[in-house]
N, C-alpha and C positions, 0 to 999 in steps of 0.2 A: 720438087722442093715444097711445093703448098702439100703437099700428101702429108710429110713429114710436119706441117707447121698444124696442121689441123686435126682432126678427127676421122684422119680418110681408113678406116676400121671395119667400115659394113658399108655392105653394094650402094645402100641410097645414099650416101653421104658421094662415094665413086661417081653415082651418074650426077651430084650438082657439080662435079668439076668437069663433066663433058658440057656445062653452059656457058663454061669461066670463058672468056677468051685467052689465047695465047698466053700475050704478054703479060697478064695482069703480074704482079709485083706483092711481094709481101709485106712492104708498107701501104698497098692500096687492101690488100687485106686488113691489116691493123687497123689500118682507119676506118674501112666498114665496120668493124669490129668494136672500137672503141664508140662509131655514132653512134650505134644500135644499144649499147650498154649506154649510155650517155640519159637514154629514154628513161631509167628505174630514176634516174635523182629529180630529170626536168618535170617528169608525170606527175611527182607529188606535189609540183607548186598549181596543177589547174583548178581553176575552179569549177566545181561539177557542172556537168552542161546536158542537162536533163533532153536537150531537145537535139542534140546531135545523130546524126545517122552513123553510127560507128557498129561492124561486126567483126569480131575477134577472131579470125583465121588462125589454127592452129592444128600441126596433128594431134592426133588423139594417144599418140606415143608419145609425145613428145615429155620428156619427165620433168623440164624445169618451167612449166607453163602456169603454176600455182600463184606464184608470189608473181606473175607477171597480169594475170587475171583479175587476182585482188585490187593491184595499180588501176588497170584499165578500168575496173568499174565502177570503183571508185570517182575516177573521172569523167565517166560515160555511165553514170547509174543504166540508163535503157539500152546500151550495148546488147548486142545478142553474140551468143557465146557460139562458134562454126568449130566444131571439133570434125577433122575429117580423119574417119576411124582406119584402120591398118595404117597411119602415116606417122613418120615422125618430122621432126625437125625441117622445113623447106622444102617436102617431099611433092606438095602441093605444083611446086614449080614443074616438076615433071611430067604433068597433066594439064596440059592448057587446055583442053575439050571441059573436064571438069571446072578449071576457074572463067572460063567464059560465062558455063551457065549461069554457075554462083554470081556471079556479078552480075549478068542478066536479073535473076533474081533478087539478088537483093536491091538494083534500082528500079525496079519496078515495085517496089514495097513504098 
């Protein structure tokens, strides 16, 4: 059913549903769905915060990353921008070896 409810169209979108658990539910998807969009209206009320530690994880496929980038930095003027290249959309998550380091790295900055 979430195959049909989503984007399930190409393999990396296939392996984030081998992370889902079983039961999840298609209102516990909407509602993931709906917090995550929630973020374009709340972001425009921060006030910029020059001194935050924020890096913008993203793939580097990812095609609707634009207008979401604008928001963030706007918010986080010193945000540093993580484009990770062959990826799209939460592709990231498929690669814990890769987000350890990255995190390694970026607390250690």
């Amino acid at each position: 059913m979430l195959k049909l409810y989503t984007r399930a169209d190409d393999e990396n979108m296939l392996k984030m549903f081998d992370a889902m658990p079983d039961n999840i539910t298609l209102r516990t998807l909407q509602n993931c769905t709906d917090e995550a969009l929630r973020l374009y209206e709340v972001i425009d009320k921060f006030e910029p915060d020059q001194n935050a530690k924020v890096s913008i994880w993203h793939g580097a496929k990812e095609p609707n990353m634009k207008k979401a980038l604008e928001k963030l930095r706007r918010a986080f003027p010193a945000a540093e921008d993580k484009p990770f290249e062959g990826m799209g959309h939460g592709d990231i998550i498929g690669h814990p070896e890769i987000m350890a380091a990255e995190i390694k790295k970026f607390m250690e900055r």
